[in-house]
FIFIPA-535292 format. One line per field, with one value per residue (C-alpha): residue number from 1; residue in one letter; x, y, z. Coordinates in nm, 3 decimals. Layout:
% residues N
k <- (NUM; ...)
r <- (A; ...)
east <- (X; ...)
north <- (Y; ...)
up <- (Z; ...)
***
This chain:
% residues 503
k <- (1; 2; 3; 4; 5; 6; 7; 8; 9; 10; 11; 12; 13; 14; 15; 16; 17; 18; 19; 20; 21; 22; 23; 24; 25; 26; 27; 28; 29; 30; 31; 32; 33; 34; 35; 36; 37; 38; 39; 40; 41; 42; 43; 44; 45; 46; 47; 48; 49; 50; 51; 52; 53; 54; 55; 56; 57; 58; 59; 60; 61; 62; 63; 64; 65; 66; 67; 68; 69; 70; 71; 72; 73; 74; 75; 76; 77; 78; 79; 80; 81; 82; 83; 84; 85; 86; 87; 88; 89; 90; 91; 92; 93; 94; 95; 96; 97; 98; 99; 100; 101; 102; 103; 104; 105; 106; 107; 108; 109; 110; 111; 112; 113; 114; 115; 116; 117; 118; 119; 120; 121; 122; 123; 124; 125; 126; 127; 128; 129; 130; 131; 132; 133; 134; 135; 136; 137; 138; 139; 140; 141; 142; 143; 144; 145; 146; 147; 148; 149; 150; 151; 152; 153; 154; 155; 156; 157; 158; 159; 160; 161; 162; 163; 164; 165; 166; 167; 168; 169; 170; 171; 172; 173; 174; 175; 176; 177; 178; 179; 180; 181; 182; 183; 184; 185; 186; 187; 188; 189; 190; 191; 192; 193; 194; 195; 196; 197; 198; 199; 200; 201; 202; 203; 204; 205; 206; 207; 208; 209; 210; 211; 212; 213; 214; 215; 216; 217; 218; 219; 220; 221; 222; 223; 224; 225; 226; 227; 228; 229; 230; 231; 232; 233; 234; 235; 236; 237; 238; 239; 240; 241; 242; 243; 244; 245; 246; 247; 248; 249; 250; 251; 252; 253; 254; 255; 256; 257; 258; 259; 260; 261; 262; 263; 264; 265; 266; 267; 268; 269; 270; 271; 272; 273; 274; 275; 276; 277; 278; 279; 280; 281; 282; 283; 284; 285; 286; 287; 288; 289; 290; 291; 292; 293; 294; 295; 296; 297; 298; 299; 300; 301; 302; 303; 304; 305; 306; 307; 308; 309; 310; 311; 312; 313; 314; 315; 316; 317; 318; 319; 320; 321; 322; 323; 324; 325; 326; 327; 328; 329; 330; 331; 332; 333; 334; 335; 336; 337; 338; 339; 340; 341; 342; 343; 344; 345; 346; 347; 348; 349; 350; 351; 352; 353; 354; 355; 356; 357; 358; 359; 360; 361; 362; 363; 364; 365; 366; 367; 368; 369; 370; 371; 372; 373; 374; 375; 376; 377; 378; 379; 380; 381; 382; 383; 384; 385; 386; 387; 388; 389; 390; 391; 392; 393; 394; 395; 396; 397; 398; 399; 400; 401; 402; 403; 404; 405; 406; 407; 408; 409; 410; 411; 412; 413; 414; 415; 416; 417; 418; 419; 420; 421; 422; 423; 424; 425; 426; 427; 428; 429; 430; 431; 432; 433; 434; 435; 436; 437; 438; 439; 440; 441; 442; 443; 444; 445; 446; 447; 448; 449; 450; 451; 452; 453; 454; 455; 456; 457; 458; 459; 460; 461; 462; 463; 464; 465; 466; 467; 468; 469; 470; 471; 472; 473; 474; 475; 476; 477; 478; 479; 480; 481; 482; 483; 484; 485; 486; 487; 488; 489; 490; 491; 492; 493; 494; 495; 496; 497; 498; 499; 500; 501; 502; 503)
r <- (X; X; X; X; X; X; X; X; X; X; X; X; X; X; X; X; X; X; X; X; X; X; X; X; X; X; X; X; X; X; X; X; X; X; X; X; X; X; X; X; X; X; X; X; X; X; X; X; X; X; X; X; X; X; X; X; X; X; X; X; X; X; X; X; X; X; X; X; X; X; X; X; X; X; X; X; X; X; X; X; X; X; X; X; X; X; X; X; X; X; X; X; X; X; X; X; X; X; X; X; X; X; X; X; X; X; X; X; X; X; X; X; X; X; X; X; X; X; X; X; X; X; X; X; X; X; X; X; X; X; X; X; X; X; X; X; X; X; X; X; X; X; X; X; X; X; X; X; X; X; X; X; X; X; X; X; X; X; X; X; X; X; X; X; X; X; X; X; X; X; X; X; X; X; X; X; X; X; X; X; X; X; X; X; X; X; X; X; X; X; X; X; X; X; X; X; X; X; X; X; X; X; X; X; X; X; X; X; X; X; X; X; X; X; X; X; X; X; X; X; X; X; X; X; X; X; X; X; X; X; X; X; X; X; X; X; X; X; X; X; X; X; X; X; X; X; X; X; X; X; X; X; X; X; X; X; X; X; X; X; X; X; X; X; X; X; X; X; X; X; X; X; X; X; X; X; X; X; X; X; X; X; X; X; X; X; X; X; X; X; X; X; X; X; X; X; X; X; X; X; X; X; X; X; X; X; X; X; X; X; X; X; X; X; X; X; X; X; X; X; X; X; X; X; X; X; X; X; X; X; X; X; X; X; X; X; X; X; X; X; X; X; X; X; X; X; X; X; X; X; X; X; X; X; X; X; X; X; X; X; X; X; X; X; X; X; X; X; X; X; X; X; X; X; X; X; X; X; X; X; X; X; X; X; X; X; X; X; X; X; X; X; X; X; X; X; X; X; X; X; X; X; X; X; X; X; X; X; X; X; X; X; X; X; X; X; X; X; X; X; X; X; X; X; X; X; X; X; X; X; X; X; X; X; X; X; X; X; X; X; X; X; X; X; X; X; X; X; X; X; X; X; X; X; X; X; X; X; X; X; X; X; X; X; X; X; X; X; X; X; X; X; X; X; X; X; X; X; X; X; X; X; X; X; X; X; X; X; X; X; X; X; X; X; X; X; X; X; X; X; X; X; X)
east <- (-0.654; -1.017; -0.898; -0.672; -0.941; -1.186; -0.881; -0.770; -1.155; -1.188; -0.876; -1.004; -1.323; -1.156; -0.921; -1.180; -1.389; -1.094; -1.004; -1.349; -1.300; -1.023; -1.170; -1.454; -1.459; -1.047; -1.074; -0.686; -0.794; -1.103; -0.917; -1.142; -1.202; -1.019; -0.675; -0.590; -0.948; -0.972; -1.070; -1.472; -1.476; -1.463; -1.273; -0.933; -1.024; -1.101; -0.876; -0.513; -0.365; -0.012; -0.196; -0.534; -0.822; -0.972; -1.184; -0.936; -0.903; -1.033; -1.367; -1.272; -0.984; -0.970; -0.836; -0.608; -0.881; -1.123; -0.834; -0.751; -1.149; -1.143; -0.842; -0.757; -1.069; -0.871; -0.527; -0.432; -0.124; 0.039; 0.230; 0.416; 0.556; 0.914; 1.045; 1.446; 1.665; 1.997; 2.301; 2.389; 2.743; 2.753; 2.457; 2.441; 2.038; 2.194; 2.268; 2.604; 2.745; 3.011; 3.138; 3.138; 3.337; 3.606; 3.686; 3.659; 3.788; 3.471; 3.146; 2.852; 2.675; 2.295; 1.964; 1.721; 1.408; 1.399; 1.085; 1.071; 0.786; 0.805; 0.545; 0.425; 0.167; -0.051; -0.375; -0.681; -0.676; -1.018; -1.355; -1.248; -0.980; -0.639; -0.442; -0.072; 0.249; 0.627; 0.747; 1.052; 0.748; 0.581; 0.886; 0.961; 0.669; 0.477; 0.181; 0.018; -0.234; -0.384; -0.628; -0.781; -0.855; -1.180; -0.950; -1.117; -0.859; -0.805; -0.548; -0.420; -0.260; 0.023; -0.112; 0.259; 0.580; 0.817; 1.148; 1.243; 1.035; 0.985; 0.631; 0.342; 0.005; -0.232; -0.551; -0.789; -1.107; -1.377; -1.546; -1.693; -1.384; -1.280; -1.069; -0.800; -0.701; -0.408; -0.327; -0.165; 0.223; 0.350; 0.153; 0.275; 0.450; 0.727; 0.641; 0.277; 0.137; 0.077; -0.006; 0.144; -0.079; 0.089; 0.182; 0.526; 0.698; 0.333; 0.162; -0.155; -0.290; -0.089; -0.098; 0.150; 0.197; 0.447; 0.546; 0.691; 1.085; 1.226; 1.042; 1.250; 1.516; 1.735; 2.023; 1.867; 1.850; 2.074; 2.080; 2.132; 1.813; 1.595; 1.696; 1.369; 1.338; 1.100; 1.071; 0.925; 1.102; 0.896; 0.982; 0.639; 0.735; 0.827; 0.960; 0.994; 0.659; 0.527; 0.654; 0.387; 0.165; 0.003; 0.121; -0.208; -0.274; -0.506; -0.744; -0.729; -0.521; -0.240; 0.048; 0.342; 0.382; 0.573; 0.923; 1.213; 1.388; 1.741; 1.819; 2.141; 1.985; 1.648; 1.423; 1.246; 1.505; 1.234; 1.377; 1.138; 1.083; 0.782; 0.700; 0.567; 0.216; 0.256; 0.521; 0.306; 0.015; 0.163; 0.302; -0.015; -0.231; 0.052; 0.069; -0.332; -0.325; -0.058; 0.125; 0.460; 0.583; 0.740; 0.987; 1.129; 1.536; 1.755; 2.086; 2.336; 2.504; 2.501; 2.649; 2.541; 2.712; 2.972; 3.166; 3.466; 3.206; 3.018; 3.360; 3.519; 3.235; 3.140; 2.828; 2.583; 2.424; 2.493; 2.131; 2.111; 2.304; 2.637; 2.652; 2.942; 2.856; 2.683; 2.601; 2.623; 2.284; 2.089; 1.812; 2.076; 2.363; 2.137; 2.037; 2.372; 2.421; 2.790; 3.043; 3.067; 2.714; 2.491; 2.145; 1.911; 1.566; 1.396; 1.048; 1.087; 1.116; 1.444; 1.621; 1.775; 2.006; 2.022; 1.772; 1.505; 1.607; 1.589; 1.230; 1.083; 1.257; 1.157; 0.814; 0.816; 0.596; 0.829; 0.859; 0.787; 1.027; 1.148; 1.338; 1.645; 1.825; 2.201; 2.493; 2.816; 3.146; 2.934; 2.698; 2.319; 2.175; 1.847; 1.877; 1.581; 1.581; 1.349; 1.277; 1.332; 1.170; 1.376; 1.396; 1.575; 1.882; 1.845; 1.872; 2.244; 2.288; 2.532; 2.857; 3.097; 3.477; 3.671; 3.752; 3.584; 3.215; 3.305; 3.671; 3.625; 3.238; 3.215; 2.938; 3.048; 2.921; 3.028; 2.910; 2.761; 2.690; 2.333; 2.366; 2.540; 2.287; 2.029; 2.170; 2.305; 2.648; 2.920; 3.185; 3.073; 3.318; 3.485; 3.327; 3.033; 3.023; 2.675; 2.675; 2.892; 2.863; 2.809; 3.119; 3.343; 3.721; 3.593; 3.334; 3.573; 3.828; 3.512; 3.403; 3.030; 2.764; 2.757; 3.117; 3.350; 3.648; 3.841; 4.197; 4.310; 4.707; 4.711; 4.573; 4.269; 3.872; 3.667; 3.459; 3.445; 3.620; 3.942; 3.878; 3.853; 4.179; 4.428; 4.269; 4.330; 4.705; 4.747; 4.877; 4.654; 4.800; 4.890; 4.797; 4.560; 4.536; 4.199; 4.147; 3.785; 3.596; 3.248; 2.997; 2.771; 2.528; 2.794; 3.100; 3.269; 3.613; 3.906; 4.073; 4.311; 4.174; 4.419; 4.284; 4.452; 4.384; 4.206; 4.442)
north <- (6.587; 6.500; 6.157; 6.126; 6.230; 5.947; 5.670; 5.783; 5.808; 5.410; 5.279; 5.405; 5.253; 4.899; 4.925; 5.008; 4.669; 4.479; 4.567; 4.501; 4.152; 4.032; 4.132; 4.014; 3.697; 3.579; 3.274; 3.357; 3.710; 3.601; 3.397; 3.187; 3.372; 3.023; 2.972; 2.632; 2.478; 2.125; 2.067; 1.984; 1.759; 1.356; 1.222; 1.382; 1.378; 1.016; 0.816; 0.822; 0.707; 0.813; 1.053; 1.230; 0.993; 1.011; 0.904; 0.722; 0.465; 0.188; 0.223; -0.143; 0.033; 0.023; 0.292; 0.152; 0.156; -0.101; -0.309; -0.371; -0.408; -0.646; -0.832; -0.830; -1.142; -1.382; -1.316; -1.573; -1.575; -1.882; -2.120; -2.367; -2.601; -2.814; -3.057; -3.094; -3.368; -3.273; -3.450; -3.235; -3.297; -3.264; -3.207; -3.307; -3.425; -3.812; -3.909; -4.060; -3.845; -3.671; -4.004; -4.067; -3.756; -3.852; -4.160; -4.154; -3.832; -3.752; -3.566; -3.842; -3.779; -3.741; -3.661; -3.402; -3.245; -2.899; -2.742; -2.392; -2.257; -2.050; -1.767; -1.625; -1.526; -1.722; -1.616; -1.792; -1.867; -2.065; -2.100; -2.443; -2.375; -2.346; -2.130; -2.033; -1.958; -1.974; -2.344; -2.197; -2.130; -2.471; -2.691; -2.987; -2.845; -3.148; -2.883; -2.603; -2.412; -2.078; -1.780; -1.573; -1.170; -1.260; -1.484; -1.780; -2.073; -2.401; -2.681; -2.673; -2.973; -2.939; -3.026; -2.976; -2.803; -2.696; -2.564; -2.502; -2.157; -2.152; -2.202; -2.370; -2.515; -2.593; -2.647; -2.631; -2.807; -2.502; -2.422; -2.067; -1.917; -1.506; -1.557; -1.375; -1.431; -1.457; -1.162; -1.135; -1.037; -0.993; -0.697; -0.538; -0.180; -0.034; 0.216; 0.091; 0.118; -0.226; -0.313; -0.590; -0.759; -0.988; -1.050; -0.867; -0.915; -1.079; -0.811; -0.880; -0.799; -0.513; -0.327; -0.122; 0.023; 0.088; 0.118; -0.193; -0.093; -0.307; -0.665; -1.041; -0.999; -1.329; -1.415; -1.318; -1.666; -1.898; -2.088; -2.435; -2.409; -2.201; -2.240; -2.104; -1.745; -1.443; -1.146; -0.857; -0.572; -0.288; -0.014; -0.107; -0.217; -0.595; -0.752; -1.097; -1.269; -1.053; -1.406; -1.556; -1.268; -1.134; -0.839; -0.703; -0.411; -0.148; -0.390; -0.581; -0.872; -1.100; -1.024; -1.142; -1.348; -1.155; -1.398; -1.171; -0.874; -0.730; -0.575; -0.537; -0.498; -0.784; -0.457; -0.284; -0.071; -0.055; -0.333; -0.596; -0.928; -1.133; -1.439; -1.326; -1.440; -1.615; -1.806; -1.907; -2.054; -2.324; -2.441; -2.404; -2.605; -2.919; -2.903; -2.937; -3.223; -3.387; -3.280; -3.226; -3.039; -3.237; -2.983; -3.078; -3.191; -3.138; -3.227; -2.895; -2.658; -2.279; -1.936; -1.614; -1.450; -1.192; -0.986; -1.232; -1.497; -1.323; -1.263; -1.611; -1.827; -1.598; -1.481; -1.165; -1.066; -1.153; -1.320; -1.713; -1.944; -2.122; -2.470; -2.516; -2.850; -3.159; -3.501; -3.807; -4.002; -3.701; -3.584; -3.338; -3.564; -3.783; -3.482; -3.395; -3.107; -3.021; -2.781; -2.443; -2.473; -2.151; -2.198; -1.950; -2.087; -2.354; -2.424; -2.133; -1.938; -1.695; -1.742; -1.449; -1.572; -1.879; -1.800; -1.827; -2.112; -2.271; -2.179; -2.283; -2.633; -2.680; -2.613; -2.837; -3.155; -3.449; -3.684; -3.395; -3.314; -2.977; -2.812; -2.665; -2.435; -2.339; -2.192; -2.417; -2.293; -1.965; -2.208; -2.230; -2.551; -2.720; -3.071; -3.218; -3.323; -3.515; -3.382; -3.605; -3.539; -3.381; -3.607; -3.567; -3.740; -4.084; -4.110; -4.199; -4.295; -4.023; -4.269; -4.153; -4.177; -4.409; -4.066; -4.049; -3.842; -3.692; -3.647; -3.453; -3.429; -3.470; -3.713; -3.757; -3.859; -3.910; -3.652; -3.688; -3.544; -3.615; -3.439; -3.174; -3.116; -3.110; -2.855; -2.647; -2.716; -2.608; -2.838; -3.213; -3.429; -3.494; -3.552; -3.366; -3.284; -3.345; -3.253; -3.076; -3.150; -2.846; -2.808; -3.092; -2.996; -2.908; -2.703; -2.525; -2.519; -2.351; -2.658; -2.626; -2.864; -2.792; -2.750; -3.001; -3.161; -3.164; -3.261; -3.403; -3.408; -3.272; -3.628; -3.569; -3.672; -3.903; -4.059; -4.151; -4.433; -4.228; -4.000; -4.321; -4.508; -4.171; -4.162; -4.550; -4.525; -4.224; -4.261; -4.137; -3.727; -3.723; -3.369; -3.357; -3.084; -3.037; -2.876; -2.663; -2.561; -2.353; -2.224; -1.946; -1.737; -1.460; -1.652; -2.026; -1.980; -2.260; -2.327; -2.461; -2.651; -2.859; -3.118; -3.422; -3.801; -3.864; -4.054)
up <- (-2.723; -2.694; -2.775; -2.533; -2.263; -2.407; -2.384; -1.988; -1.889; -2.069; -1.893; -1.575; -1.543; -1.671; -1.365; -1.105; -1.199; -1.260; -0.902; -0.812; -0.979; -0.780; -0.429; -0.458; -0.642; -0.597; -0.339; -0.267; -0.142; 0.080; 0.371; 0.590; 0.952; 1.115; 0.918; 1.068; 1.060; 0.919; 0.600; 0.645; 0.372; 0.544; 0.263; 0.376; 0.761; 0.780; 0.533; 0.619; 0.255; 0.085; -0.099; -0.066; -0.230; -0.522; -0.788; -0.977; -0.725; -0.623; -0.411; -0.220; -0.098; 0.313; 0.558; 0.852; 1.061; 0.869; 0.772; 1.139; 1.222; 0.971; 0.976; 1.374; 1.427; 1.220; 1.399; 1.638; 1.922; 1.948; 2.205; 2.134; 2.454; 2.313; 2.582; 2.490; 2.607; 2.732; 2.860; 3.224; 3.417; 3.755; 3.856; 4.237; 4.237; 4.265; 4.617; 4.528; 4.270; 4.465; 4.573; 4.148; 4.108; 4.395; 4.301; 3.896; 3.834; 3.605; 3.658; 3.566; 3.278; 3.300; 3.053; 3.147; 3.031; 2.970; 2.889; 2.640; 2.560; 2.173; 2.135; 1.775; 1.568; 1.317; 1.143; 1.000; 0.595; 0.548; 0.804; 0.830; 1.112; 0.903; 1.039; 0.875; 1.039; 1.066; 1.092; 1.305; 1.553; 1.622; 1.504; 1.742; 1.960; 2.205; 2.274; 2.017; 2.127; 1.973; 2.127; 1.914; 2.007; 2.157; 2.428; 2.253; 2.321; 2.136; 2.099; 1.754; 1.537; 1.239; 0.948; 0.760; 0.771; 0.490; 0.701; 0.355; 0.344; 0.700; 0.643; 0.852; 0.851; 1.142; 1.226; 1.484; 1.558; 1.492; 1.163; 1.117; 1.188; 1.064; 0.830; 0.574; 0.214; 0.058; -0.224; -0.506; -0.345; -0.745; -0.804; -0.467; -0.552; -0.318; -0.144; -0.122; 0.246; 0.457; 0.766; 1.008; 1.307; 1.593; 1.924; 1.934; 2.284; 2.412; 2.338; 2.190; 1.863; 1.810; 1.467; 1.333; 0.981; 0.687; 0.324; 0.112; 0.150; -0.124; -0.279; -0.389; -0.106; -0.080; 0.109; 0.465; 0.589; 0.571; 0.224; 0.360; 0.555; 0.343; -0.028; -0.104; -0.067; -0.152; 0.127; 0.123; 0.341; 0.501; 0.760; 0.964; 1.309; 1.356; 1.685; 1.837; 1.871; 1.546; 1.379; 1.153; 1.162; 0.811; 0.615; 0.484; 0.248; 0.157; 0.028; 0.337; 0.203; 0.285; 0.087; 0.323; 0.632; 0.896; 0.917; 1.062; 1.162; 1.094; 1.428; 1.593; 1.941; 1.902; 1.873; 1.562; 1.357; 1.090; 0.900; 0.879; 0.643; 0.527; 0.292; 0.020; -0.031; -0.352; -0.232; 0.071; -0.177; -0.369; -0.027; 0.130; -0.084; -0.089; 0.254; 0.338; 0.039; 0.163; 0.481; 0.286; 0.039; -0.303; -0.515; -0.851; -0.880; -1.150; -0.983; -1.066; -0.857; -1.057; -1.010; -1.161; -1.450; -1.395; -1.679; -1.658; -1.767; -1.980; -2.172; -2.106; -2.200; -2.515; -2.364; -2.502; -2.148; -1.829; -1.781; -1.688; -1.438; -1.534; -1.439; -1.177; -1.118; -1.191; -0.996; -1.134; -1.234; -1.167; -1.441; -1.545; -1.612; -1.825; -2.006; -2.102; -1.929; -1.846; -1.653; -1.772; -1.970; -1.879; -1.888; -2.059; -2.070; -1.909; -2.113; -2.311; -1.993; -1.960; -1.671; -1.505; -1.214; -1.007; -0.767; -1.070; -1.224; -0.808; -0.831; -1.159; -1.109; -0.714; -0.903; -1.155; -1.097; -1.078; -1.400; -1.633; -1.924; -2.002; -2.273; -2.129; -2.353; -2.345; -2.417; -2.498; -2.606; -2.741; -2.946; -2.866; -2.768; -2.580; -2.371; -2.241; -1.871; -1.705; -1.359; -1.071; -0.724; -0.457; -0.168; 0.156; 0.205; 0.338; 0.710; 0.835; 1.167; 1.314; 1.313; 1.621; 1.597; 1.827; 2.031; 2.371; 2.294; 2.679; 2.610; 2.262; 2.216; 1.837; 1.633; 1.283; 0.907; 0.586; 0.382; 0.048; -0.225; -0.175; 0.166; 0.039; -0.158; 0.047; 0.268; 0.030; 0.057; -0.149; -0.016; -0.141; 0.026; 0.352; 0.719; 0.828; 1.202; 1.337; 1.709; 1.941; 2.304; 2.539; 2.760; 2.546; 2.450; 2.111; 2.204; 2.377; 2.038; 1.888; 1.653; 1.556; 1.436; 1.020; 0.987; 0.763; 0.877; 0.495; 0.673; 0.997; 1.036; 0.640; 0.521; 0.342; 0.470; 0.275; 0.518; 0.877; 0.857; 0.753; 1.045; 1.291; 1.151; 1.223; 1.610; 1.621; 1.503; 1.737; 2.131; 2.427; 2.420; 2.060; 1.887; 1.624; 1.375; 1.205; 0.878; 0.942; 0.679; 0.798; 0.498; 0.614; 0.428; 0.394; 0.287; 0.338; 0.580; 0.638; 0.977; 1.187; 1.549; 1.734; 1.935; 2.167; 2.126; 2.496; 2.760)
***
């Protein structure tokens, strides 16, 4: 009994200072007199990061704030003046044209200026003035000029274009200049935060922020344009005139180049796209060396691999590009390579899809020779190819048919494999239409300037000439049916258009 007494008397005591204990030293159970008081500590009032910051990383790391301090100097808006010649019917400026129209039946054609005037965003990438951009911008642009936040103004020269990544280079004549450079875009994360500056809707210097949605988006533009392309997607908020402007991140570098939106309505749906920065470099430096851009040629056409030819062509993954095609007297064909061939490494490097092996060869300094290895009829082999330089395809005078350009407004050309190629054209052969006039008969059919005539009155299209001896053996009013074909990023379509020989 007495030991019963001793044990109660024990466990009492223990519970009154383990009680004790917990009121007095429990942080849980001692609330602050102010429940929604900001934390004092400045590290999580001041930075404004995904997560709260912390030792582990880095100390060079920027909030918003600094990085658009910092970045917003070497930011630039940008105007670009374009004078366009047009042909204009009926316009009644001429004294005599409504005596014209009476007695020839015919408005008179006429060529006027029209003056447009683009507006973008650029930003400074060296003190010596250089300033990058979109090329859709400042392209066929008379005037440039360029004012910096400070309302500093200057007149601004290209230096180079490459339409081919919609990327530009200017300068302008002022050394000293803020400027911003280019990260590393590969080691990006999505999800990472990053900040756009520009000019959107003429507003200017206006910064806005996001996450990295999604990195190595292709497909966005169209292919026979931009072959070349590398975007980064983020939600931050991108409108028209934003064009050009740098994507920067917590560091305070460039890691994109602000290039488009995905909108339905021409506003910010939070679905924005820039160059990526590593893309921009390479094209960068040839343009400041030497005002062009010079890409490696192998002379194929390629697909991805799907399961049917994974299984038809014997394959073990569906990694590397299967050879649909190859010119003739290109470094390819003299390589050996042949139809239905899928390439797997180039140099030793694998080769994914399509889009990869595109790169590494547009890359590849001309005249070098690379080991190309394959897969034939499910045996391994390597070729060796000899890049060639990609060059545009030689200037052809637009030839126009023996049809009346006012009757039926079409110019024509034979097109080539070599154009094809250049434009990224899956259709090699047949005649190329290479301007439309505004208001003509077949303008009003709905023919466009890129599509292919492949078949007028079911004979097939090899060249102009074919097109022009059919119109010639025709009689003024005769119909003629067009076979259409129009490739677009999404998918290639075939047509009908019926047209009539002019009287």
């Amino acid at each position: 009994m007495k030991r019963s007494l001793w044990i109660g008397l024990v466990s009492f005591f223990l519970g009154i200072l383990l009680a004790g204990y917990i009121f007095v030293y429990m942080p849980e159970s001692n609330p602050d007199e102010n429940p929604i008081e900001q934390p004092k500590d400045p590290t999580y009032s001041s930075n404004l990061h995904a997560s709260p910051s912390s030792s582990s990383q880095p100390k060079e790391e920027l909030d918003f704030v600094q990085i658009a301090e910092k970045a917003s100097p070497a930011v630039v808006q940008i105007e670009a003046v374009r004078v366009q010649k047009r042909m204009v019917m009926g316009l009644k400026e001429w004294p005599f044209d409504d005596f014209w129209d009476k007695f020839f039946g015919v408005p008179r054609d006429r060529e006027k200026e029209y003056r447009s005037v683009a507006r973008g965003t650029g930003f400074f990438i060296s003190p010596e003035g250089y300033i990058l951009t979109n090329n859709h911008i400042v392209e066929n642009a008379e005037e440039l000029s360029v004012t910096s936040i400070e309302g500093h103004e200057y007149n601004a020269e290209i230096v180079g274009t490459d339409p081919k990544t919609d990327i530009a280079l200017l300068k302008v004549k002022e050394d000293g200049t803020e400027y911003l450079n280019l990260g590393n875009s590969e080691k990006l994360k999505v999800g990472e935060w990053v900040i756009a500056i520009g000019n959107p809707w003429g507003l200017s210097h206006t910064v806005t922020a996001g996450i990295v949605s999604a990195k190595g988006r292709e497909g966005l533009a169209s292919t026979r344009e931009m072959p070349y392309q590398d975007f980064i997607q983020t939600d931050a908020s991108i409108n028209r005139g934003n064009s050009g402007g740098p994507l920067v991140n917590m560091k305070g570098e460039v890691v994109g180049i602000t290039s488009m939106i995905w909108s339905p309505s021409g506003g910010s749906i939070g679905i924005g796209f820039a160059i990526s920065s590593n893309l921009a470099k390479n094209i960068v430096k040839q343009l400041k060396e030497k005002g062009r851009v010079i890409r490696g040629y192998l002379g194929v056409s390629v697909q991805p691999v799907n399961e049917e030819f994974k299984k038809l062509l014997n394959l073990k993954s569906l990694k590397g590009a299967v050879v649909v095609q190859v010119e003739p007297n290109t470094p390819a064909d003299k390589a050996g390579l042949k139809q239905y061939d899928v390439i797997l490494k180039v140099e030793g490097k694998p080769i994914e899809d399509p889009d990869e092996l595109t790169f590494l060869i547009a890359e590849t300094k001309p005249a070098t020779k690379v080991d190309i290895t394959i897969i034939r009829d499910g045996k391994r082999k390597t070729l060796t190819a000899k890049v060639a330089e990609l060059e545009p395809p030689e200037e052809e005078e637009p030839e126009e048919t023996a049809t009346s350009e006012k009757e039926i407004g079409i110019r024509v050309t034979t097109l080539t494999p070599r154009i094809a190629s250049h434009y990224n054209l899956e259709t090699q052969e047949g005649v190329l239409i290479t301007n439309v006039q505004e208001g003509s008969l077949a303008a009003r059919k709905g023919i466009q300037s890129g599509d292919i005539i492949i078949e007028v009155n079911r004979k097939r299209m090899t060249s102009v000439k074919d097109l022009r001896q059919i119109i010639e053996k025709s009689d003024p009013g005769d119909p003629l049916m067009l076979l259409i074909r129009r490739e677009s990023r999404r998918e290639t379509q075939e047509f009908l258009v019926t047209l009539r020989v002019p009287e």
